[in-house]
N, C-alpha and C positions, 0 to 999 in steps of 0.2 A: 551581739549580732550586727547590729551596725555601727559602724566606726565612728571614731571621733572626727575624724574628717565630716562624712556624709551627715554627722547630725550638724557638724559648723555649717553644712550646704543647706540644709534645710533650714535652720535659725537665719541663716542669712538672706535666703527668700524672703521668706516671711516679714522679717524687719523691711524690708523692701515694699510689703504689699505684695507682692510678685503672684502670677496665676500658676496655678496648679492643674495640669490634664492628668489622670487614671485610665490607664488603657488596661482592661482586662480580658482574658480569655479562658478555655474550659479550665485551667489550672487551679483557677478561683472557687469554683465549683465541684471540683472533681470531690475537696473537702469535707462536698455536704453529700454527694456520695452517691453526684452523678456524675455517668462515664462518659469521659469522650465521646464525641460523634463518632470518628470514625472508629468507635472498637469493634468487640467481635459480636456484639449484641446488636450490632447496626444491619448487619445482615438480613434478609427476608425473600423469601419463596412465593412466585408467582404461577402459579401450574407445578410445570418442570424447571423452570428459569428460577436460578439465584442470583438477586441484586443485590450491588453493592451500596454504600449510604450514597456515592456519589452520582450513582444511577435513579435509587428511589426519591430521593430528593432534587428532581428536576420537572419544570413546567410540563417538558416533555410526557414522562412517566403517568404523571397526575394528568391529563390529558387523556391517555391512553385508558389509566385505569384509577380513576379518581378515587372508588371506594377502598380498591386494596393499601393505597397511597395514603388515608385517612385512619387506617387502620394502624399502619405503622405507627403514625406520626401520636396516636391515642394511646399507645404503648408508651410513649416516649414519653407524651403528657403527663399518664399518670405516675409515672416515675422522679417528674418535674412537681408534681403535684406533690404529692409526700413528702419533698426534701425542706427544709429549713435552712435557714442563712446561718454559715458560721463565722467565725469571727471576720476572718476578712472581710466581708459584708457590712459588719456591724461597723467594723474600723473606720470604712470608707463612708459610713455615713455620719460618723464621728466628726470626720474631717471635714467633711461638705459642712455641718453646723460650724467648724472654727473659721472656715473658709470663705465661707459664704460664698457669694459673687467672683472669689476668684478661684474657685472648685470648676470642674469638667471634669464626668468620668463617660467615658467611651468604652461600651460593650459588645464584646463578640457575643456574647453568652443569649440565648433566648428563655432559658431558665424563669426570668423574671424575679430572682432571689433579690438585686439587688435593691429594687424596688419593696419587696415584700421586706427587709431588711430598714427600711423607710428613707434611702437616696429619693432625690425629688423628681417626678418626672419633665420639670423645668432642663433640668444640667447635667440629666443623664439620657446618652443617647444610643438605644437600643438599633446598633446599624445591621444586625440579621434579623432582628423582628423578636416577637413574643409568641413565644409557642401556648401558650394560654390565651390567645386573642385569634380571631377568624375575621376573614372577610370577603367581600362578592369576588367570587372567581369570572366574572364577567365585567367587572369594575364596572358598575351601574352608583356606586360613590366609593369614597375613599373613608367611609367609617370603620370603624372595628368595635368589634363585637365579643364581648367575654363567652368563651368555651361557655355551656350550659352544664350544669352539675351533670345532669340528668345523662349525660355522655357516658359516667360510671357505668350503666346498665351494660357495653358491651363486654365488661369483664366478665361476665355473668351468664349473659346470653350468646356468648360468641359469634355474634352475628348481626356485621353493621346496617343490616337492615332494618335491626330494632329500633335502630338510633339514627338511623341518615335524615329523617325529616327533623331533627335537631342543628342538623349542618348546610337549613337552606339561608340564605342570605334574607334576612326579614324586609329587605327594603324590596328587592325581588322577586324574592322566590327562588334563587338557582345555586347552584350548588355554591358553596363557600368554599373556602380553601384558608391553608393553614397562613398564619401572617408570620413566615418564615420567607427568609432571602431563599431561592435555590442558585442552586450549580450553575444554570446554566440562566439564570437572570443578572441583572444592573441592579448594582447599588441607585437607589432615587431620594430624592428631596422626599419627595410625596408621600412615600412608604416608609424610609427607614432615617428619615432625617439626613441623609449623608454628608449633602454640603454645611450645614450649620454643624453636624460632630467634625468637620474639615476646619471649617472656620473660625470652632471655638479652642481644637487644640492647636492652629498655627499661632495663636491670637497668643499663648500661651508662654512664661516661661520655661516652667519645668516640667518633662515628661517622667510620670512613674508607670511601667511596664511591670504589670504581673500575671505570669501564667497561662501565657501564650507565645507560640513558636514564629508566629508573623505568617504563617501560610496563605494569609487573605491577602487582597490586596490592599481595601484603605487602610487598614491598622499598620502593614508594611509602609507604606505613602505616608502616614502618620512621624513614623518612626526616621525613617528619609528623611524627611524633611527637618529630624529635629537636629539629624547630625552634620547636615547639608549647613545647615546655619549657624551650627555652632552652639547650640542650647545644649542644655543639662536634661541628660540621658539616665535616668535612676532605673535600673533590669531590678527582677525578683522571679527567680524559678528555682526547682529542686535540683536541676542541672544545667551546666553550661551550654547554652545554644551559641545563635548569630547574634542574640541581642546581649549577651555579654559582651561583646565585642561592639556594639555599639554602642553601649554604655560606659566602657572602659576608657572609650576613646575621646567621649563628648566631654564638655567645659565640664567640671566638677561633677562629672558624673561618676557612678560604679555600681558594679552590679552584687547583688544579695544570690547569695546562694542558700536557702531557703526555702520552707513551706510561705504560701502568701498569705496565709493569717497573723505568722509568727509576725514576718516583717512588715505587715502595714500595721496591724498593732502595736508597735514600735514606733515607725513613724506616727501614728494618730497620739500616742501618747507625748511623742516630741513636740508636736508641733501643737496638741491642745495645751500640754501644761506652762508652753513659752511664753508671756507676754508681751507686745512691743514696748518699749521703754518710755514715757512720757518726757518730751520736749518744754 
């Protein structure tokens, strides 16, 4: 699966020291056998009105109708909750131990697999949030707050008033809200890390892309900037997108046409079993 070239690219970093950024997206996850945001599962009925993910997933929305908003997002929870890290999770936290200090991975993903997979939360930077984490929808601080088990109950009871006094902000009192990016908010330092996940893959030399389309903007910006400069561009998806094409084109870059377990698995194994050579 990967060529004799791209594993000389990767040996050759490495003997370098050289830093490594991991950009991933739903494609990494899809594995463990969550679906895309925007599928058809994303959908949801409010009265007579059908929204869409890009409708119910906005400040806006949650403003209007907080509890129906909470309701979704607890569906999606528990579905996040159930799932387990497959390999590509494992791989990349494989890597981070051969890597150390010059690992960065940068996630779309709100999952929290990668984490749970045991990546550090030092060098991984969750820039839409953790859907397993809440916090004050009044910003009265900027703590977060682990989902309560006890949230289970609306499977049960279908009825988030069982469970809403589970979802008040404990430093407050007032309603919580999901510690997810929406639609229609700013990437922030404050919230999702932005500028330090900016600042540690520009810092970077090589970017591995897997499993994501670039639809967002920083992981776009990300990806810009690596071919703007002339760095090594490494794609990995099950089809050819635009990021083949940025890969294809940067310094010793190329793109893996692949599941993202198979190919980081490969890389983790290349680049654990290499040793630098002693001087």
């Amino acid at each position: 699966m990967i060529s004799e070239s791209l594993k000389s690219t990767l040996l050759h970093y490495k003997d370098l020291s050289a830093s490594f950024c991991f950009l991933t997206g739903a494609g990494v996850s899809a594995e463990s056998g969550i679906r895309t945001f925007r599928g058809e599962d994303g959908y949801w009925t409010i009265g007579s009105d059908v929204y869409t993910p890009q409708e119910i997933a906005t400040h806006k929305l949650f403003s209007q109708f907080p509890e129906k908003c909470w309701e979704w997002y607890l569906l999606r929870f528990f579905k996040c909750k159930g799932a387990e890290p497959n390999a590509g999770h494992f791989s990349l936290e494989q890597i981070e131990r051969t890597l150390n200090d010059n690992f960065s991975l940068v996630t779309q993903n709100i999952d929290g697999l990668h984490l749970k997979a045991g990546s550090s939360d030092k060098r991984t930077f969750q820039i839409h949030g953790n859907i397993n984490k809440m916090r004050c929808s009044e910003e009265c601080c900027l703590d977060l707050f682990n989902l309560p088990n006890e949230v289970s109950l609306i499977e049960e009871t279908k009825s988030f008033s069982s469970i809403a006094h589970l979802l008040k902000c404990p430093e407050c009192g007032a309603m919580s809200r999901p510690h997810v990016l929406w639609f229609d908010e700013y990437y922030t330092e404050e919230h999702y890390r932005s500028e330090s996940a900016l600042n540690s893959a520009f810092r970077s030399d090589v970017l591995v892309v897997a499993g994501t389309t670039l639809l967002t903007s920083l992981p776009a910006h990300i990806v810009e900037y690596f071919a703007n400069t002339h760095k090594t561009i490494i794609g990995i998806d099950i089809e050819r997108n635009t990021l083949a094409k940025y890969a294809d084109r940067s310094h010793r870059g190329e793109f893996i046409l692949a599941k993202s377990s198979e190919a980081l698995s490969e890389i983790s194994k290349i680049l654990s079993d290499y040793r630098i050579p002693e001087t």
